[in-house]
C-alpha positions as CSV (number, residue, x, y, z in Angstrom):
1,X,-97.9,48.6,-37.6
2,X,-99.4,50.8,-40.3
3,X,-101.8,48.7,-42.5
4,X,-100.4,49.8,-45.7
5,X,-96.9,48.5,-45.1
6,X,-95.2,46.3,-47.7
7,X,-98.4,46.6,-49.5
8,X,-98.0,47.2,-53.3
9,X,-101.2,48.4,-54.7
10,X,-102.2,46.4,-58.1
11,X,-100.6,43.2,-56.6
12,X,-102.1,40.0,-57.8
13,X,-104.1,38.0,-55.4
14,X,-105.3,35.9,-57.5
15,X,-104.3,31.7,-56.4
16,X,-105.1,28.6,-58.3
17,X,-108.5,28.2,-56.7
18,X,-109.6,31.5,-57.6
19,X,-108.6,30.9,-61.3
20,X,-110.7,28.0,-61.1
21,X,-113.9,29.9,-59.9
22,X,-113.4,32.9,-62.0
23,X,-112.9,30.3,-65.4
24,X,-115.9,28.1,-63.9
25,X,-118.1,31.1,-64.1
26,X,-117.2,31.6,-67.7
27,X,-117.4,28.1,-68.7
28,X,-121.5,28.3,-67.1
29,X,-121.8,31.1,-69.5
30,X,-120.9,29.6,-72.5
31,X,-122.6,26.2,-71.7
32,X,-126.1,28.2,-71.4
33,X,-125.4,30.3,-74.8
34,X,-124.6,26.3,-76.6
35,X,-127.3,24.3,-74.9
36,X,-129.8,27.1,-76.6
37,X,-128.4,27.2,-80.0
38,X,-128.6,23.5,-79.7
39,X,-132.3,23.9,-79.1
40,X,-133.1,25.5,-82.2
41,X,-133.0,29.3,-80.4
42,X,-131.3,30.7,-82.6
43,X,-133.2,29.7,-86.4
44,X,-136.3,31.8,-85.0
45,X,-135.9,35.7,-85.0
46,X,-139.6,35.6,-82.7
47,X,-137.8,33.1,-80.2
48,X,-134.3,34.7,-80.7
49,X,-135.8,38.0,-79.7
50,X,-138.8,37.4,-77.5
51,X,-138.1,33.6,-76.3
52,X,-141.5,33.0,-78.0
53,X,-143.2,34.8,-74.8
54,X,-142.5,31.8,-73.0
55,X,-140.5,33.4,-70.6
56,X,-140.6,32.7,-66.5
57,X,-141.1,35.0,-64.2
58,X,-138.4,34.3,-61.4
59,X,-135.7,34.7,-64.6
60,X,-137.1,37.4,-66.1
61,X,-136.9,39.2,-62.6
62,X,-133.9,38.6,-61.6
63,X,-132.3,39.8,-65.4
64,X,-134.5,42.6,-65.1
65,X,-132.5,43.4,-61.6
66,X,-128.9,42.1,-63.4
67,X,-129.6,45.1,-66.3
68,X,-130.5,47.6,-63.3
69,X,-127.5,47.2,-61.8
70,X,-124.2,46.8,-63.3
71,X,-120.5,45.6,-62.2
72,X,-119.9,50.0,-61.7
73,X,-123.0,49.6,-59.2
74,X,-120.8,47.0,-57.1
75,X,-117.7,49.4,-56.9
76,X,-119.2,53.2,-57.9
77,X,-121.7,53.2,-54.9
78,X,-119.8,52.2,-52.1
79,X,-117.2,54.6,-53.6
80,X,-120.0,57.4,-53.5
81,X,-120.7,57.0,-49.6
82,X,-117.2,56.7,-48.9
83,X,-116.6,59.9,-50.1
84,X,-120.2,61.9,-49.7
85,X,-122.6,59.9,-47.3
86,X,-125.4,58.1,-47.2
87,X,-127.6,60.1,-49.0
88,X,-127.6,57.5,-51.7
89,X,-129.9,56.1,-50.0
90,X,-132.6,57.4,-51.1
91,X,-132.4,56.5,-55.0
92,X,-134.6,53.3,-53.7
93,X,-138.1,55.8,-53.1
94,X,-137.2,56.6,-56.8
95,X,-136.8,53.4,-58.2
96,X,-139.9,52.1,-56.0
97,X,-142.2,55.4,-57.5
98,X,-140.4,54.4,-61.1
99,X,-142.3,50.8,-61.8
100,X,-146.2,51.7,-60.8
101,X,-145.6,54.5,-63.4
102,X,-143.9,52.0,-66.1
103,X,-146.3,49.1,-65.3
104,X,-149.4,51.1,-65.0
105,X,-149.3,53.9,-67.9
106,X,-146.9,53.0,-70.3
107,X,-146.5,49.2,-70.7
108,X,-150.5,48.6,-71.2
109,X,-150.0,50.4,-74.9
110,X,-147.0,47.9,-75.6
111,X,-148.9,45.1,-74.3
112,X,-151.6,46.2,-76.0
113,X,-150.5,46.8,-79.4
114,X,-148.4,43.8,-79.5
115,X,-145.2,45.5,-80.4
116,X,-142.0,44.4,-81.2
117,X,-140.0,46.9,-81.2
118,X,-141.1,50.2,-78.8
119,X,-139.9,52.1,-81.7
120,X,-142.5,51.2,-83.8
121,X,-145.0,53.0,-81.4
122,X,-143.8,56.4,-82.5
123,X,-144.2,55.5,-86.6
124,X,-147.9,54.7,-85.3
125,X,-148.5,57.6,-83.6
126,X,-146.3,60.4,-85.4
127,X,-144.4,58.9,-89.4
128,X,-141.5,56.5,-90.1
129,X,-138.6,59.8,-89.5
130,X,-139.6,59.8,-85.8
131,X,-139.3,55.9,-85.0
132,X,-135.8,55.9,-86.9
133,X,-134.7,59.2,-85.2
134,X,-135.2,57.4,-81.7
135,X,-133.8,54.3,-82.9
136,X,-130.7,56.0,-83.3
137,X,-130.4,57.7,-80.8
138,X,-130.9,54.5,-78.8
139,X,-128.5,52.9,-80.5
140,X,-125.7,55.7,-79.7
141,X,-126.8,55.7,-76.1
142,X,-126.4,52.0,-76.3
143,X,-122.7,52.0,-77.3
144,X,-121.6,55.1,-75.4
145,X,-123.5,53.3,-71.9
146,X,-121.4,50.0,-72.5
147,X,-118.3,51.8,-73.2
148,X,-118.4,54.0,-70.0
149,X,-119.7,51.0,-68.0
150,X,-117.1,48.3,-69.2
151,X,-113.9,50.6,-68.8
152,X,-114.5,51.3,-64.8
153,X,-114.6,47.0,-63.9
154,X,-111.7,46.2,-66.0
155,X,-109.9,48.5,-63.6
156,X,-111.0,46.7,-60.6
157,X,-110.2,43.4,-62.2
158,X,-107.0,44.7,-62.8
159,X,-106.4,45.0,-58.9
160,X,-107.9,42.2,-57.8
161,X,-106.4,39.6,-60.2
162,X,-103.5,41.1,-61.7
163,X,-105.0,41.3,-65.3
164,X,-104.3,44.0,-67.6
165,X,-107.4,46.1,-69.0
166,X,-107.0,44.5,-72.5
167,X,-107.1,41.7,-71.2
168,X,-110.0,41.4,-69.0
169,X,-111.7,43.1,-71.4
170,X,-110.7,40.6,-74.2
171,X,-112.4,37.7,-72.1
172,X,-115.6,39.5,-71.2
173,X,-116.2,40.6,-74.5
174,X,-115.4,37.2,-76.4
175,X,-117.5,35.3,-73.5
176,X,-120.3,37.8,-74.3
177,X,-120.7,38.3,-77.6
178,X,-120.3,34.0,-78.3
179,X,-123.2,33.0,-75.8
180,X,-125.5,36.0,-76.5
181,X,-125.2,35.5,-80.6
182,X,-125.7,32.2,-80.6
183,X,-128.3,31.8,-77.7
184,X,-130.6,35.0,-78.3
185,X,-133.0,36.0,-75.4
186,X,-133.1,33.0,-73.1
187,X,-129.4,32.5,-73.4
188,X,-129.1,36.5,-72.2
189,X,-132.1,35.6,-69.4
190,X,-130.5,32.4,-67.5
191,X,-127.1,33.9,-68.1
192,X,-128.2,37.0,-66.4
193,X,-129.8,35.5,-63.1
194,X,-126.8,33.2,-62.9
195,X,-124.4,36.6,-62.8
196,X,-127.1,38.3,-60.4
197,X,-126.2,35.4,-58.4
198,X,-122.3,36.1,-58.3
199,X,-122.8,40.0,-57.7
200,X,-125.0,39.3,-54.6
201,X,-122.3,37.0,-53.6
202,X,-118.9,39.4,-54.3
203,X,-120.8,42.3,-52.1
204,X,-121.6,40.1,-49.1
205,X,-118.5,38.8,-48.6
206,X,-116.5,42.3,-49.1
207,X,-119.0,43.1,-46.6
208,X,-119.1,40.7,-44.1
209,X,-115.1,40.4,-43.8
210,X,-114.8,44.3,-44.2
211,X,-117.8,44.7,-40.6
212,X,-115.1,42.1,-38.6
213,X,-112.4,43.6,-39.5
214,X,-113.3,46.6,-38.0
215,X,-115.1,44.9,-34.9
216,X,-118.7,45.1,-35.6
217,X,-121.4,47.5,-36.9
218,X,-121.3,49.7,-34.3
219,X,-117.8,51.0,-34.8
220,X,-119.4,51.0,-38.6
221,X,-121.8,53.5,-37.2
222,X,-120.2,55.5,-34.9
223,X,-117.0,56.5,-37.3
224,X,-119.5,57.4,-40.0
225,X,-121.6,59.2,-37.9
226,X,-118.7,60.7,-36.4
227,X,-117.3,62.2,-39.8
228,X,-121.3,63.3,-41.1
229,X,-121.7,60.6,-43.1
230,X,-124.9,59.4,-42.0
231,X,-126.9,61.7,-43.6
232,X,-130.4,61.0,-44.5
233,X,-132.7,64.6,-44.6
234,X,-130.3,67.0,-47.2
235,X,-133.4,69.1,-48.6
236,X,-131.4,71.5,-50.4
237,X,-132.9,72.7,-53.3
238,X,-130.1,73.8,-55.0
239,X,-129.7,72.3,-58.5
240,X,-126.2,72.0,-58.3
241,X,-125.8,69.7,-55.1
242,X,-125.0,66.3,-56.5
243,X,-127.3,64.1,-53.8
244,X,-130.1,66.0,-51.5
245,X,-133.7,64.4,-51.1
246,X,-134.8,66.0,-54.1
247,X,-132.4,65.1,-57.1
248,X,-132.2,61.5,-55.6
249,X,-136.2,61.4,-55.7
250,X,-137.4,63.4,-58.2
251,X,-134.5,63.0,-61.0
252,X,-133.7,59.4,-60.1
253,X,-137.3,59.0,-60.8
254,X,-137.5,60.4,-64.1
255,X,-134.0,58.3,-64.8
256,X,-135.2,54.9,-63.7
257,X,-138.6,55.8,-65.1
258,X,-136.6,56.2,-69.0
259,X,-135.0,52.6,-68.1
260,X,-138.7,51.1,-67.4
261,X,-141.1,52.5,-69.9
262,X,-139.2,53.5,-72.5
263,X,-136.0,51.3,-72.7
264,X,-135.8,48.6,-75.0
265,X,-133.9,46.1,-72.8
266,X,-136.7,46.1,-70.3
267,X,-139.8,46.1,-72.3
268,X,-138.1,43.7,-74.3
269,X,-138.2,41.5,-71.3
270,X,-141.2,41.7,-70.2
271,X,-143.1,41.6,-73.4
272,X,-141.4,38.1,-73.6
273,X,-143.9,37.4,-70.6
274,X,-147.1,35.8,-71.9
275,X,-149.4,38.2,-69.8
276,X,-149.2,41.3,-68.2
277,X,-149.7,39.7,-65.0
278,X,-146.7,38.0,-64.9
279,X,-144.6,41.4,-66.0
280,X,-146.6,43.1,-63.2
281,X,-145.1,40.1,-60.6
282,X,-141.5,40.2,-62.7
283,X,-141.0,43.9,-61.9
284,X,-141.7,44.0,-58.3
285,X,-139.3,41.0,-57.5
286,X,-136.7,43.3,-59.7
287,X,-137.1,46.0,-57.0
288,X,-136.6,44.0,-54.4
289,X,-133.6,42.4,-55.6
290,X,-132.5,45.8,-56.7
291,X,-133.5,47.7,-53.4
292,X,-131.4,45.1,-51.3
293,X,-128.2,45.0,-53.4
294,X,-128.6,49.3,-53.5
295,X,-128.6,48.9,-49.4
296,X,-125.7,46.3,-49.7
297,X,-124.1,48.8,-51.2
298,X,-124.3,51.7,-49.4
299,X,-123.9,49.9,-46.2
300,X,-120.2,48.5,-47.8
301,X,-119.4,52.1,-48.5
302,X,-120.0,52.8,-44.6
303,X,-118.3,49.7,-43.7
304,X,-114.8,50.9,-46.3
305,X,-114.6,54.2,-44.8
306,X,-114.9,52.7,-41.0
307,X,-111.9,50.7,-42.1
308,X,-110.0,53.4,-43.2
309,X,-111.4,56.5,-41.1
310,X,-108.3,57.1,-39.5
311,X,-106.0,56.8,-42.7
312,X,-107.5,57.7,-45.8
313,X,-105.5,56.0,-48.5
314,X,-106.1,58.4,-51.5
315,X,-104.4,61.6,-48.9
316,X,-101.7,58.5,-47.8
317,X,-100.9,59.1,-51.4
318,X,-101.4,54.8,-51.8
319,X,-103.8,55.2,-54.4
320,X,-104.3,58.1,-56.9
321,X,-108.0,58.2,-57.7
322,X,-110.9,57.8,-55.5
323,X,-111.9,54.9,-57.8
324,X,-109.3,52.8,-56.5
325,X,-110.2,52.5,-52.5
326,X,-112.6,50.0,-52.7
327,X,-110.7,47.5,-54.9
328,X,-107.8,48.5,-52.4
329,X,-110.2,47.8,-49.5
330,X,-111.4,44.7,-51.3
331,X,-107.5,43.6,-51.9
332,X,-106.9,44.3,-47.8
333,X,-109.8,42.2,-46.5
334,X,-110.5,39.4,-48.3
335,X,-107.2,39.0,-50.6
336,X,-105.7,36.3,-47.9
337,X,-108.7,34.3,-48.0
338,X,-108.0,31.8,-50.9
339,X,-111.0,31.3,-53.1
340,X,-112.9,34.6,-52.0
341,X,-111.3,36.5,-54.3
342,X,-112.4,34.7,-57.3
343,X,-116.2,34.8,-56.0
344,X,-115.3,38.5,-56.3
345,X,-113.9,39.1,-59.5
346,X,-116.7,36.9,-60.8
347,X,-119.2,38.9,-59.4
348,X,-117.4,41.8,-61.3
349,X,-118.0,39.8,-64.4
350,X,-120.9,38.9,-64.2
351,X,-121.9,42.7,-63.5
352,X,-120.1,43.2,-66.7
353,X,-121.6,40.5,-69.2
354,X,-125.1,40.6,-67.7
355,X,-125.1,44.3,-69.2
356,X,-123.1,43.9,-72.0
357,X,-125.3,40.6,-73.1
358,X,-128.8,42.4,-72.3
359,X,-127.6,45.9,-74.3
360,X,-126.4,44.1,-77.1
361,X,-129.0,41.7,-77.6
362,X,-131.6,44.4,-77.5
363,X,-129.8,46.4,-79.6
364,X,-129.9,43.6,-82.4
365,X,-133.6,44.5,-82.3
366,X,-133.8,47.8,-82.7
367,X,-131.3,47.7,-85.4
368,X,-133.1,44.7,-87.3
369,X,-137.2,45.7,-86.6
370,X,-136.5,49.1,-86.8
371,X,-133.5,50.5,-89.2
372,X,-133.2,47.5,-92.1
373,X,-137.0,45.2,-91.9
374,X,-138.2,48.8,-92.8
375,X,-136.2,48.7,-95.8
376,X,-136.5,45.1,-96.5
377,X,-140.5,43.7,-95.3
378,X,-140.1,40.4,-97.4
379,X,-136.8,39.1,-95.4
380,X,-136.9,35.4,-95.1
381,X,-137.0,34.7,-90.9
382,X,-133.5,32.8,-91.7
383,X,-131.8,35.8,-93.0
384,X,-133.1,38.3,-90.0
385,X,-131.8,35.6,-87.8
386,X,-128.0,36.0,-89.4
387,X,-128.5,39.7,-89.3
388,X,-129.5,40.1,-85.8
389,X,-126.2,37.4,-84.7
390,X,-123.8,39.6,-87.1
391,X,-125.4,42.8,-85.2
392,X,-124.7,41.0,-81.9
393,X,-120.6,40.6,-83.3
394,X,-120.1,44.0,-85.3
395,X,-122.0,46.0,-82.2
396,X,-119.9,44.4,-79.7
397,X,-116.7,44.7,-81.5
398,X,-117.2,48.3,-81.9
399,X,-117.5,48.6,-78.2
400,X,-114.8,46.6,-76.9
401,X,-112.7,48.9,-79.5
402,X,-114.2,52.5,-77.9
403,X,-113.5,50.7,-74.2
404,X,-110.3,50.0,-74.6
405,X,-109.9,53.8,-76.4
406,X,-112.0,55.2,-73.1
407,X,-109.8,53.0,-70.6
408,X,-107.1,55.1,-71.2
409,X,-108.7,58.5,-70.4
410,X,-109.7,60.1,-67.3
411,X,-113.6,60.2,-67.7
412,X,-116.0,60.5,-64.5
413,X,-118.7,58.1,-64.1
414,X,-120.6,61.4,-63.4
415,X,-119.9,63.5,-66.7
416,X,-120.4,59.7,-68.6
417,X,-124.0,59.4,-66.5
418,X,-124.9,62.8,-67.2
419,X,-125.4,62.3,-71.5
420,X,-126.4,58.9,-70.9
421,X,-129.4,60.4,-68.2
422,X,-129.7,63.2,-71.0
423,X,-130.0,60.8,-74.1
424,X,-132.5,58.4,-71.9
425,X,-134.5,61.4,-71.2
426,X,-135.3,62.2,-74.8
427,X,-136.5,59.2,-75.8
428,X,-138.7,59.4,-72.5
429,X,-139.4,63.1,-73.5
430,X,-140.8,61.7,-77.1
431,X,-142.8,59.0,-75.9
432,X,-144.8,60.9,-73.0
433,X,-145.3,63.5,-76.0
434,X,-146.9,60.9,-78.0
435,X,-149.0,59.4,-75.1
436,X,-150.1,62.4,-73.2
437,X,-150.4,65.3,-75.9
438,X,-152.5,64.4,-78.1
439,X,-152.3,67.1,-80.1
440,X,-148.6,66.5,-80.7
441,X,-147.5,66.5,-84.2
442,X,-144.5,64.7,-85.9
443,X,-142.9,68.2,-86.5
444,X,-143.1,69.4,-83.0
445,X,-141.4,65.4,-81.8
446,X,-138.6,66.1,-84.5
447,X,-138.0,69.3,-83.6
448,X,-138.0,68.4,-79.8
449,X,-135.7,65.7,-80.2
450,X,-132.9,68.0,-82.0
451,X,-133.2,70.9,-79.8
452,X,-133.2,69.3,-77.2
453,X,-130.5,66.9,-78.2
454,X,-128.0,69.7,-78.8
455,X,-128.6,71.6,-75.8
456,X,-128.5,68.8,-73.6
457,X,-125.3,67.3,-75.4
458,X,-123.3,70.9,-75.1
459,X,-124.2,71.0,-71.7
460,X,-122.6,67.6,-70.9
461,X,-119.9,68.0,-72.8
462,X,-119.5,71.5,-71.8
463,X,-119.9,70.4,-68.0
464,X,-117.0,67.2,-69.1
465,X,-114.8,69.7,-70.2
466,X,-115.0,72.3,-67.1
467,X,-114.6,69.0,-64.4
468,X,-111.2,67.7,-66.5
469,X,-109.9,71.4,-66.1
470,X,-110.8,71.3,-62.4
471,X,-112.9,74.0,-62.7
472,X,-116.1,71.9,-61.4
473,X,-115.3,70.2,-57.8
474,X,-117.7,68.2,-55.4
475,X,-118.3,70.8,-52.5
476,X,-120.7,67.9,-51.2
477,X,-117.5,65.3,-50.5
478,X,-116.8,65.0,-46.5
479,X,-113.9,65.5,-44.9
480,X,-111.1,62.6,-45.0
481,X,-108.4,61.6,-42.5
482,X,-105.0,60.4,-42.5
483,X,-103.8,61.3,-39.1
484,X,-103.6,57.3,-38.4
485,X,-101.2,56.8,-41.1
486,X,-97.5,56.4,-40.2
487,X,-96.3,55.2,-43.6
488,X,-92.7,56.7,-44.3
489,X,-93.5,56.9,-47.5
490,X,-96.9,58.9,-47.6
491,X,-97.3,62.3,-48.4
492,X,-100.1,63.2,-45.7
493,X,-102.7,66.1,-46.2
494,X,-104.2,67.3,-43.5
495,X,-107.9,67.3,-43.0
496,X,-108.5,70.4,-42.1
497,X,-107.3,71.9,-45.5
498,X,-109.7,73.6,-47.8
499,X,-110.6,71.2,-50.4
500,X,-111.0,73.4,-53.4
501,X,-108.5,76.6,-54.4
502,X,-111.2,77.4,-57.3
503,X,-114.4,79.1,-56.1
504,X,-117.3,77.0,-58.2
505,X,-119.3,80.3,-58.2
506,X,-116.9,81.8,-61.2
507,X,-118.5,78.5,-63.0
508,X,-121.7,78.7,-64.8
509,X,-124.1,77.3,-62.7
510,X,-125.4,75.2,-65.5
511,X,-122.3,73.5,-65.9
512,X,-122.4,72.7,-61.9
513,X,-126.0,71.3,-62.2
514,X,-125.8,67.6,-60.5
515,X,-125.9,64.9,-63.3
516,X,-129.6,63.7,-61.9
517,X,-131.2,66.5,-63.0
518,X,-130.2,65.6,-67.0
519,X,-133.3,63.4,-67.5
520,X,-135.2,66.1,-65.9
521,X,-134.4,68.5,-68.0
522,X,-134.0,66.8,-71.7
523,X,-137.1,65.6,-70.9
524,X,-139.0,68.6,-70.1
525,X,-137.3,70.4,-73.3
526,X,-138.9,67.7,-75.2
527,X,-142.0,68.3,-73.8
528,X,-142.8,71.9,-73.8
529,X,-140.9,72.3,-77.4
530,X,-142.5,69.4,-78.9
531,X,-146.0,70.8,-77.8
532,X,-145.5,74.9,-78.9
533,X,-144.1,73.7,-82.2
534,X,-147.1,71.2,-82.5
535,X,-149.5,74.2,-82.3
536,X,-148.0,76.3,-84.5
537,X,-147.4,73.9,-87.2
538,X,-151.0,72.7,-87.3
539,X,-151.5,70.7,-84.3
540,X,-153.0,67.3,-84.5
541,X,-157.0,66.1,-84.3
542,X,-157.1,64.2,-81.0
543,X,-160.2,62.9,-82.4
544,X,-158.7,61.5,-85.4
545,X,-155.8,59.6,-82.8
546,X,-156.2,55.8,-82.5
547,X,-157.1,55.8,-78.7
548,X,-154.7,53.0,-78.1
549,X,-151.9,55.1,-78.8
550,X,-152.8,57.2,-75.9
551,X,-152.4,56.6,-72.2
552,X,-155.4,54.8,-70.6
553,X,-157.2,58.1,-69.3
554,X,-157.2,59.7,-72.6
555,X,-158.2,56.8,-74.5
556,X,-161.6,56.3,-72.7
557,X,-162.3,60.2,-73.3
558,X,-161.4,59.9,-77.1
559,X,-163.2,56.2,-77.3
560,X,-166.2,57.8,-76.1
561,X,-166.3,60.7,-78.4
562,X,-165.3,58.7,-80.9
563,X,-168.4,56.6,-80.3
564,X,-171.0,59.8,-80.1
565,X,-169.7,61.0,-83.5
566,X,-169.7,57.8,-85.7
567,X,-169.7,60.2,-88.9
568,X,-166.3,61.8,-88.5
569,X,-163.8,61.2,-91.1
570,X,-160.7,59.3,-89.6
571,X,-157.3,60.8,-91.2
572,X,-154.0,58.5,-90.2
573,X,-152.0,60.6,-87.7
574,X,-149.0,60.5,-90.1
575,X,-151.0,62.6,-92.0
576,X,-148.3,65.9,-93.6
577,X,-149.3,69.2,-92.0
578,X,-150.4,70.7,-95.4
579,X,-154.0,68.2,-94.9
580,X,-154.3,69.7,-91.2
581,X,-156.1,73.0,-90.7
582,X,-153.3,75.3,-89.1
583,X,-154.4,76.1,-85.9
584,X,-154.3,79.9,-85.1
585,X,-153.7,81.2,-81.3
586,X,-157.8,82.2,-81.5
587,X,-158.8,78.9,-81.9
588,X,-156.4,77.4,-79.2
589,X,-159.7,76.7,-76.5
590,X,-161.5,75.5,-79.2
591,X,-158.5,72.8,-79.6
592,X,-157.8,72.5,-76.2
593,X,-162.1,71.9,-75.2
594,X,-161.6,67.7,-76.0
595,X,-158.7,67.3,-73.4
596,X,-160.2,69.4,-70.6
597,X,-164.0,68.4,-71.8
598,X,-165.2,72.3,-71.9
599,X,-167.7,72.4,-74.8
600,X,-167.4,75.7,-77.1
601,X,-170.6,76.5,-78.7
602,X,-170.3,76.9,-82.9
603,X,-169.6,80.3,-84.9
């Protein structure tokens, strides 16, 4: 019998007892988000924001690992191996090389300068116009992230329970925004490892029904191996392969990297520790929590295309886009099992919120510390506490408008990751610029962060625009079958056919580079621009730097010549460029002598 008969994909499978579980998980969401407002959370913008650094460490992990992943992680991967192999893999050795660099270099200035907002590093080490200019930009990578993220779940909702994308999206949005205004922080922390919770459970049940139902994890193995999916040791070192060893290593590095020393939601987190020890612990757990669910994953993506290896359901003509097989392979193996269901749409939730909840409460931040306190430095505690709750409403309403605006297009999770990656890797870009050049000047960081903003933005868009006109295909996607299927109904491909009519060399290359490379390269724009313009607009004094500013190796080089030369004038570093001796290419060793400690002898 073929396994697709009488099926009618977007069915409801949804029962009363799934109902229940979904609506529980809600109601436990809520009831966190009250009992904190009802402890006062919410009349103290230091405990709304920070939880008074009071935080645990077990909750702060596990909504570290909740913002890591998302509900897109629980359907996107598996999706990803189903269609390209387990190279995926290997995005763990980048998250795991991420943290010693995020804990070790760039969180000891946070912790040591006591900061509230990470923006407010860049007014102390270059002016006022920098901090802002990052602070937007976070803020539009902020909405565009949750827009992109929130649109691809309500999908899978929709197949799973029946529920329109409005409406799914009504519920997560108005659960959201109610328990993360009114509970700040620790409302968004407990909610978090509550949803982390439910997303550990939804995958390990897809999984563990989906490995009997095809008889065991050798048939898992042998099907996968069988079509080249298992595939570990792809060292191409072509840029425009989407997942070899390198771009899953080096550019998931520098992505994850941007998320853990220079994103606001997790520094936020961990400065709510009360010492760096405890941030130190907090992290690691995260990347063990974030390293299994990453295998879970993958391994469900194995397990989806062992089930349908014979009978591919997107050249069955069942489903229409590849993002619909694994809510379809979801709906197949666990939709007659009443109850399991509802654990899996809530997992799907909870994947939703914990994002939404952790974005939009550290959004409220930035917006408050960094784009009105400026403006307003006497503001009673009682009215940045309204201000941040209104930020949490107005922010989220703005995103549930663009999702349900975005839910109706056709955009890839790839093109939507690619400016995302780009925009994370600016801010990254401008921070390692501040902590590792010490020369750098606010005019070279400004000038970095527009040039490379527009180039990296017309290359996404550019790229966005080539992949909707089928111009840009993924050469990297192994071959499917549906010689199994006996649907009368199907319209069956075969799998020997050439995959692509369009040759991808007429393309520009650029626009076939793979989306993992983004952070790479917006931040290396940042970098090299920020430092050539810094010299040739009169490059900074490293000796005139507040050594805290700069990462720990530098600082003990400037703190000790600092300390031989008591009698040097100290000038701020916001300093405008007319006080600065311009710096001509001649005197560039003579510049250059404090960094590398070679010692000029004077005219």
């Amino acid at each position: 019998m073929d396994r697709f008969e009488s099926f009618e994909m977007g069915r409801a499978i949804f029962g009363l007892g799934d109902y229940l579980i979904f609506v529980f998980t809600l109601f436990i969401s809520m009831v966190i988000g009250m009992y904190y407002a009802w402890r006062g959370v919410s009349n103290s913008t230091y405990e709304y924001l920070m939880g008074k650094k009071t935080m645990g460490i077990f909750p702060i992990a596990m909504s570290l690992a909740a913002s890591s992943l998302s509900a897109s992680t629980l359907f996107s991967v598996p999706t990803d191996v189903y269609l390209t192999g387990s190279m995926y893999w290997w995005i763990i050795i980048a998250v795991g090389l991420s943290i010693p660099v995020s804990l070790y270099i760039y969180f000891p200035i946070y912790h040591q300068l006591q900061l509230v907002s990470i923006h407010q590093y860049l007014e102390m080490r270059f002016n006022h116009t920098i901090r802002r200019l990052a602070a937007l930009l976070y803020v539009i990578k902020v909405i565009f992230y949750l827009t992109v993220m929130v649109s691809g779940p309500a999908i899978a909702l929709k197949r799973v329970t029946g529920l329109q994308e409005h409406v799914s999206m009504s519920i997560m949005f108005a659960v959201c925004i109610f328990y993360t205004a009114i509970g700040g922080i620790k409302a968004v922390v407990w909610t978090s490892t509550v949803q982390l919770c439910l997303m550990y459970g939804s995958i390990i049940i897809v999984l563990i029904k989906g490995i009997v139902h095809v008889d065991g994890l050798e048939n898992v193995f042998w099907r996968n191996f069988n079509s080249s999916r298992i595939e570990f040791l792809n060292i191409d070192f072509d840029p425009t392969t989407r997942h070899t060893v390198w771009s899953l290593t080096i550019g998931g590095f520098f992505l994850f990297t941007a998320m853990y020393a220079t994103d606001q939601v997790f520094i936020q987190r961990c400065l709510a520790l009360p010492t760096m020890r405890k941030a130190v612990i907090s992290h690691w757990i995260n990347f063990l929590m974030l390293a299994c669910m990453t295998s879970l994953c993958c391994l469900t993506g194995l397990v989806n295309y062992a089930f349908y290896f014979d009978c591919d359901p997107l050249k069955a003509d069942i489903v229409k886009h590849s993002d619909e097989i694994f809510p379809l392979f979801v709906i197949q193996t666990i939709g007659n099992f009443p109850g399991l269901p509802g654990i899996f749409a809530a997992g799907i939730f909870g994947g939703v919120t914990s994002i939404l909840s952790s974005n939009l409460n550290s959004l409220s931040l930035v917006i408050l510390e960094d784009l009105i306190r400026p403006f307003f430095p006497l503001m009673r505690d009682s009215k940045a506490s309204l201000v941040t709750k209104v930020t949490v409403i107005i922010f989220g309403c703005v995103i549930f408008g663009m999702a349900l605006f975005t839910s109706k297009l056709q955009i890839s999770l790839d093109s939507s990751l690619s400016l995302v990656s780009a925009m994370a890797g600016i801010i990254l870009g401008v921070f390692s610029l501040g902590m590792f050049v010490p020369w750098a000047n606010a005019t070279g960081a400004g000038t970095a962060i527009a040039l490379s903003f527009a180039t990296m933005m017309t290359l996404g868009i550019s790229t966005h625009i080539a992949k909707s006109g089928g111009l840009i295909m993924d050469y990297q996607m192994k071959s499917l079958n549906a010689d199994g299927c006996h649907s009368p109904n199907s319209t069956i491909v075969n799998s020997s056919t050439v995959h692509f009519l369009i040759q991808e060399e007429d393309v520009n290359a650029l626009l076939r580079i793979s989306y993992l490379w983004y952070t790479v390269m917006s931040v290396s724009i940042v970098l090299i621009v920020g430092t050539i313009v810094s010299f040739l607009a009169g490059s900074q004094d490293p000796a005139q730097l507040n050594p805290k500013l700069l990462c720990s190796t530098l600082q003990r080089r400037h703190s000790n010549k600092a300390t031989s030369q008591p009698n040097i004038a100290t000038v701020h570093p916001t300093a405008s460029v007319g006080q600065r001796t311009r710096t001509l290419l001649w005197e560039l060793p003579r510049r250059l002598s404090p960094i590398i400690e070679v010692h000029f002898p004077n005219n």
